[in-house]
C-alpha positions, 0 to 999 in steps of 0.5 A, spaced: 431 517 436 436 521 433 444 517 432 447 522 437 441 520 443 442 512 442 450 513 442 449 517 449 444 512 452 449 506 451 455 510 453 450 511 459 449 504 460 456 501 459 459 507 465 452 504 469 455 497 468 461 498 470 460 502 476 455 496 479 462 491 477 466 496 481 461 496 487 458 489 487 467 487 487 468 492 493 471 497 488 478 500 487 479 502 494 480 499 501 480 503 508 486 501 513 486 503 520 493 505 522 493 506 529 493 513 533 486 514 530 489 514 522 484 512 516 489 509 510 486 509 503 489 504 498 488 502 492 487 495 490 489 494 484 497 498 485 498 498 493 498 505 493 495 508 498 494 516 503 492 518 508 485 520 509 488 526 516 483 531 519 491 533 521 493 536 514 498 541 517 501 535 521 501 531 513 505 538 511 510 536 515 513 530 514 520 529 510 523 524 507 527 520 512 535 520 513 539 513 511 540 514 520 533 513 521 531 508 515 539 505 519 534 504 525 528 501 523 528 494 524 524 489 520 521 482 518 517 480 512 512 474 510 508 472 505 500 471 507 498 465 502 492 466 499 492 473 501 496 477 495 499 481 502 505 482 504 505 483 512 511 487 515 513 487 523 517 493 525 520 496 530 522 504 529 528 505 533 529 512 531 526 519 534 523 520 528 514 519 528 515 515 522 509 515 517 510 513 510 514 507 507 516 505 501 518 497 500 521 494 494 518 488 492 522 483 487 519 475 486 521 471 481 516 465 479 518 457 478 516 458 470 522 463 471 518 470 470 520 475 474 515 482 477 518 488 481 513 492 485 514 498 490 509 499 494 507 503 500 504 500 505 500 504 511 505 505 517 504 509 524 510 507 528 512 512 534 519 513 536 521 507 539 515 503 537 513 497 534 507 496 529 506 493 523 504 494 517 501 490 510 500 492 503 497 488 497 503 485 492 497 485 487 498 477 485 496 470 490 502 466 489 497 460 492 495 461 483 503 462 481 509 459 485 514 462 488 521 461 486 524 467 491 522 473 493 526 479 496 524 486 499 527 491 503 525 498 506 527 503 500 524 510 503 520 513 507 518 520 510 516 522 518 516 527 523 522 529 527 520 529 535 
């Protein structure tokens, strides 16, 4: 067996170990039900995430909120222990189908290092509604303490009604 073939079979063994590490480890991605018949794919390692809609006309017309709308959303935030998430309850108090946050997420830890994050939880909220929305800060404070942590809603994007 040549040099080239035996570099090609270990390549191929390493890609098929590392692919049985992603599927035995649930793999990248998770799937979030948003409501109003939404599937959300977000990734575990960064808290990105999208929108997996049948409506691709809907998801073309989005825009970016205006600082009224964002002025009219109300929230509340709390760390799950143990989860690495940070859970959100909002209520939309504007007339704009708000489908896309972008939060800020700032902790500092008790041996004085620091992260920063922005992260896009998935959201359905209808004008005038309330729901909730969840992302993954990517650490589990229950294994490195908190000193403080602070968030806020930088951005988002909807749909006027």
């Amino acid at each position: 067996m040549g040099k080239g073939l035996r570099v090609f079979f270990v390549c191929l063994g390493l890609a098929a170990i590392a692919g049985v590490a992603l599927v035995a480890g649930g793999g990248v991605y998770r799937t979030a039900n948003a409501g109003k018949g939404e599937v959300w794919v977000v990734n575990r390692f960064t808290g990105s995430s999208r929108l997996l809609s049948p409506d691709a006309d809907r998801a073309r017309r989005l825009r970016p909120l205006p600082p009224e709308v964002l002025d009219a959303i109300e929230a509340e935030a709390e760390l799950w222990d143990g989860e690495q998430g940070l859970s959100i309850d909002l209520y939309n108090g504007s007339t704009w189908d708000v489908r896309e946050l972008v939060v800020l997420f700032d902790a500092v830890f008790e041996d004085g290092t620091e992260m920063h994050r922005r992260l896009a939880p998935p959201c359905a909220l209808a004008p005038l509604t309330s729901g909730s929305a969840w992302c993954d800060v990517g650490f589990s404070w229950s294994e490195k303490p908190l000193k403080e942590w602070n968030w806020r809603i930088e951005s988002g994007r909807g749909i006027r009604e």
